[in-house]
N, C-alpha and C positions, 0 to 999 in steps of 0.2 A: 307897742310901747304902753297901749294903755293896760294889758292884759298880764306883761313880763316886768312891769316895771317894781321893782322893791327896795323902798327908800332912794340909795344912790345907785342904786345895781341894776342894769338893765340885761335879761339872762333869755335866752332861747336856744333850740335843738331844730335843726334843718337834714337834713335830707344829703345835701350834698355843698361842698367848698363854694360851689358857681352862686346858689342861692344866699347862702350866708352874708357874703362878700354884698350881693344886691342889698341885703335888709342894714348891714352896715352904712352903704353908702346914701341909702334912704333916710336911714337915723339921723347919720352926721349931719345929713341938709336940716332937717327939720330941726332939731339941736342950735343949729348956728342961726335961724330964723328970729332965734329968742337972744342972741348974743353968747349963747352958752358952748360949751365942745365938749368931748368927751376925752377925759383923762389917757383912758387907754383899752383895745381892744385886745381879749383874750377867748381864743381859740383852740380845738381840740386837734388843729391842721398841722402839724409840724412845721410846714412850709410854709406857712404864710407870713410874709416879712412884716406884717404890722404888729405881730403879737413881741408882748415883753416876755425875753427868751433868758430872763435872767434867773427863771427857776421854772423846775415842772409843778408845783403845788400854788393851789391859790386860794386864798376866802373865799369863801361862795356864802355868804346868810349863816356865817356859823360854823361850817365844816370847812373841809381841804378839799379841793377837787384839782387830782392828777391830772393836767390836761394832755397829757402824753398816753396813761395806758386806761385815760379817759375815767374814770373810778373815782368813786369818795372813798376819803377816810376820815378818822378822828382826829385829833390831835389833844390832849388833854395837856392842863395846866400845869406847868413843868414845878413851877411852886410849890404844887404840891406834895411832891418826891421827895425837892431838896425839902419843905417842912416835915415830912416823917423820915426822911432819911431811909431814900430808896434807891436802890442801885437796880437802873432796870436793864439793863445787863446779863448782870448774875442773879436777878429775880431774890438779892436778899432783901428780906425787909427788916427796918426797927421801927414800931410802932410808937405812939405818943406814950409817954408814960401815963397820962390819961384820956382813956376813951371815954367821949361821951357822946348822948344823941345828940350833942351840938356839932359836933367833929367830924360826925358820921354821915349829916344832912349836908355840911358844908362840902364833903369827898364827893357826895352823890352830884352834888351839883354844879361839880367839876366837869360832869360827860353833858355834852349838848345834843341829845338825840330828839330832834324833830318829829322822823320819819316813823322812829321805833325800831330802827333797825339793827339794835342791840338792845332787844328788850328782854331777850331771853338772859341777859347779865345783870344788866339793870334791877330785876326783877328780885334779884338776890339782897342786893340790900333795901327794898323795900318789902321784903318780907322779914327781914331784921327789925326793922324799924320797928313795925307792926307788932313784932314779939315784945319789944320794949316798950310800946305805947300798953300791951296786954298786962304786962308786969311792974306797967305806973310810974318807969323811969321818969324822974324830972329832967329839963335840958343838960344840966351841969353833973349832973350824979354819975358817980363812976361805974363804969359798966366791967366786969370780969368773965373768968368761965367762960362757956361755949360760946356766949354772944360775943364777948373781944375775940375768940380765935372767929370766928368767921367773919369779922372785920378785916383782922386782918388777911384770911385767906382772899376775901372781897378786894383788896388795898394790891396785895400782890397781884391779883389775878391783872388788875389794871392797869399794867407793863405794858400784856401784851396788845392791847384796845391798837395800838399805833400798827400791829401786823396785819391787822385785819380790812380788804376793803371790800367797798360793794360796785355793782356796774353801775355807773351813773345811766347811761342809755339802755330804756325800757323794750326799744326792737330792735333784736339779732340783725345779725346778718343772714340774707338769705328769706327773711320771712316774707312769706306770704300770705294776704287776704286779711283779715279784723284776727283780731287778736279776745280770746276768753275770757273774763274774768272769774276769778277762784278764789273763795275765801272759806277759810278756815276757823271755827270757834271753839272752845271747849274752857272747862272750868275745873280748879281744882278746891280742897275744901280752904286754901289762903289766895286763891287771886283768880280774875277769867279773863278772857280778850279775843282777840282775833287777828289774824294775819289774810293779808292781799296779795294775788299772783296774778302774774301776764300767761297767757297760753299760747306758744305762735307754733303752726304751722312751717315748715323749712320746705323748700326747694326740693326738697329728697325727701320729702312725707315721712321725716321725722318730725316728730315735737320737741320743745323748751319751756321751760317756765321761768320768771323771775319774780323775784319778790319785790313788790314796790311797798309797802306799810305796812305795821302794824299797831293795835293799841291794845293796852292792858289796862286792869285796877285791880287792887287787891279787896279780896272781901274784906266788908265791913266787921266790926269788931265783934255787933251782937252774931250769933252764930245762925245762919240761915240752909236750907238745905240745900244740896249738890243740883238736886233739878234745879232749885229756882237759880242757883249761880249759872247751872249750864245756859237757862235762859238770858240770863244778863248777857251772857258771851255774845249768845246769838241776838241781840240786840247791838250790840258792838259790831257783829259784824255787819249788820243791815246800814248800822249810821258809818264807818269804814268804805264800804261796796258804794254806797249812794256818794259819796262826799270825793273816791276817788274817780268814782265817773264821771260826776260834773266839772272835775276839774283836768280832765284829760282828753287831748284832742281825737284820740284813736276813737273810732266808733268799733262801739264792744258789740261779738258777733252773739254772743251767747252769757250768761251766769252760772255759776252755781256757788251755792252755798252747803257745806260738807258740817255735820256735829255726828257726836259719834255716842250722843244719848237718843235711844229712842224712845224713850217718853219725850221728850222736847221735840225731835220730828214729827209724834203723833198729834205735839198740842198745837204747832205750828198750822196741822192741818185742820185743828177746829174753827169754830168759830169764837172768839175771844169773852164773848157774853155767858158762855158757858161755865166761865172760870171767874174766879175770885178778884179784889180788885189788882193784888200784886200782879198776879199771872197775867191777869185781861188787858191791864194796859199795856205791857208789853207785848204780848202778841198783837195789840191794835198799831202800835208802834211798826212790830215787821209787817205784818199783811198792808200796811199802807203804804209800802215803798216793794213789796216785793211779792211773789208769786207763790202758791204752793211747791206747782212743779219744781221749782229753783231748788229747794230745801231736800238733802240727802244724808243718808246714813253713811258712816264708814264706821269700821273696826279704828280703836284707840291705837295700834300701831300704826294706820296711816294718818293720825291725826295730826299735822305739825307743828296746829294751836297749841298741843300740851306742854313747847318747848315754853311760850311763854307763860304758863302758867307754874312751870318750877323750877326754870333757872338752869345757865347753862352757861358755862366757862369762855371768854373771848374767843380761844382758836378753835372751839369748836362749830365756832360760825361762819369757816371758813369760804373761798368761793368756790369750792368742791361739797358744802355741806348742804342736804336736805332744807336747811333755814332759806339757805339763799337761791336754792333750785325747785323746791317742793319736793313731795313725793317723789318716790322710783316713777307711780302708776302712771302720773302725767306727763310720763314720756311715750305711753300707750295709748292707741286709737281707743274711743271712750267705750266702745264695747267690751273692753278688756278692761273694765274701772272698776276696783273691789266697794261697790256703791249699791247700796241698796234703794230701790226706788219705789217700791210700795210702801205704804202706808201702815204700819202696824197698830192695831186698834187695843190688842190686850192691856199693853202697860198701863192704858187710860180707862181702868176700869172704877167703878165708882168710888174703890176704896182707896186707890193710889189717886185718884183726883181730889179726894178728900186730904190726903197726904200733902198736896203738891200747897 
């Protein structure tokens, strides 16, 4: 209670029906101690007679959570359809007859993603925004040309937000032993971030991964360079990594951290003093929470950071898609992992260190 409790929601994940039903009847005693009861209990048990069976979707802090094929999903503000007159259907749209970044902030902020786990759409009209912060739009001023069509391709795409779900439970079925943590960073030259995945081990010594978070930001407006952005990512992913371990009961068997620059794997393996004050305190940043060995190369096509650095259509986030499963290779015992684990010292030569 003290650890699951948020505001009026009391929320946990068990193991099995026999246990759940225990932490239940333990609740309601302590609850009633204080004169108080509990509204109503909701379960992912189909069978269990105390759940309210009068829908499968339910609030959870913001989203819908299916308690039937156990999944989140979105639900977006229906307002805001019948206000631009959307037929999400037949996916036509008729946009406002005036677009503006007031319109545009108020749409974005229609989607309630917590987790990040539509960041890769998301992501789309925050680099809109930023083009019209670059081009000195005021709030109210009407916006035309490329920037309203991709409003409104942005507006359409938002139909389909409602097809799309995620697994709410982070271990398979079948898993066995601690579970990997995997995170993913990379930067493009409008935005960086990083993405989190489970690693489980199966019963039949396959593998799975699932995506638990991600975070993004968009680069700043003065123009800074690719390394130093790739660096921000991997900053993001060290405060990501740290922030979902502490808050997750699995104990992690192992880490890794994947960028797919190696000048930023080479600087990760300096020592931070070495470097400038941008550079240094961020590296003082990751070496404080994490290990060299952690830190790995991959080629930019297994990198699955890059989806949230440019943007990526609702059903393309399927739960058959790369976003929500990782890589093909993390279905692979790690010796078959296209990861480079040495150390490459050229790119860090004094003239590109002078660059950085």
């Amino acid at each position: 209670m003290l650890n699951n409790t948020y505001i009026d929601d009391i929320m946990d994940s068990f193991n099995g029906s026999e246990s759940a039903q225990k932490a239940i009847e333990e609740i309601n005693l302590v609850i009633e101690k204080g004169g108080f009861s509990i509204k109503k209990w909701v379960t992912s048990n189909t069978n269990d007679e105390e759940v309210d069976i009068n829908t499968n979707d339910h609030h959870v802090l913001g989203m819908i959570w299916d308690r039937v094929k156990d999944v989140l999903k979105y639900q977006i503000n229906s307002s805001m359809f019948e206000k631009y007159n959307v037929n999400g259907s037949m996916f036509n749209i008729s946009p406002p007859e005036r677009v503006t970044k007031r319109i545009i902030l108020s749409c974005m902020n229609t989607i309630f993603d917590p987790l990040g786990l539509l960041a890769p759409y998301t992501m789309k009209a925050k680099l809109l925004m930023k083009n019209l912060w670059i081009q000195k739009f005021e709030w109210d001023d009407e916006i035309d040309g490329i920037d309203r069509l991709k409003f409104v391709e942005f507006l359409k795409e938002m139909t389909s937000i409602k097809d799309v779900v995620f697994k709410r439970s982070l271990k398979p079925e079948g898993a066995v032993g601690e579970p990997v943590l995997i995170t993913f960073s990379d930067a493009s030259k409008d935005a960086f971030g990083a993405c989190c995945y489970l690693r489980w081990r199966l019963q039949d010594n396959t593998y799975t991964s699932i995506l638990i978070a991600s975070k993004n930001r968009v680069a700043p407006l003065k123009v800074i360079s690719i390394v130093r952005l790739e660096l921000c990512g991997a900053v993001i992913a060290k405060r990501l990594a740290q922030f979902v371990e502490s808050e997750m009961r699995f104990n992690i068997e192992k880490r890794y951290f994947f960028v797919d620059s190696e000048i930023v794997r080479s600087m990760i393996a300096k020592e931070s003093h070495a470097f400038k004050t941008f550079v240094a305190v961020r590296l003082g940043e990751i070496h404080e929470a994490t290990k060299v060995q952690e830190w790995h190369w991959i080629n930019t096509v297994h990198n699955v950071a890059d989806w949230i650095t440019r943007g990526k259509t609702p059903t393309e986030l399927n739960e058959n898609s790369i976003w929500q499963n990782g890589p093909c290779f993390l279905s692979k015992t790690e010796t078959e992992w296209p990861i480079n684990r040495t150390i490459i010292t050229d790119p860090l030569s004094e003239e590109n260190r002078v660059a950085i």
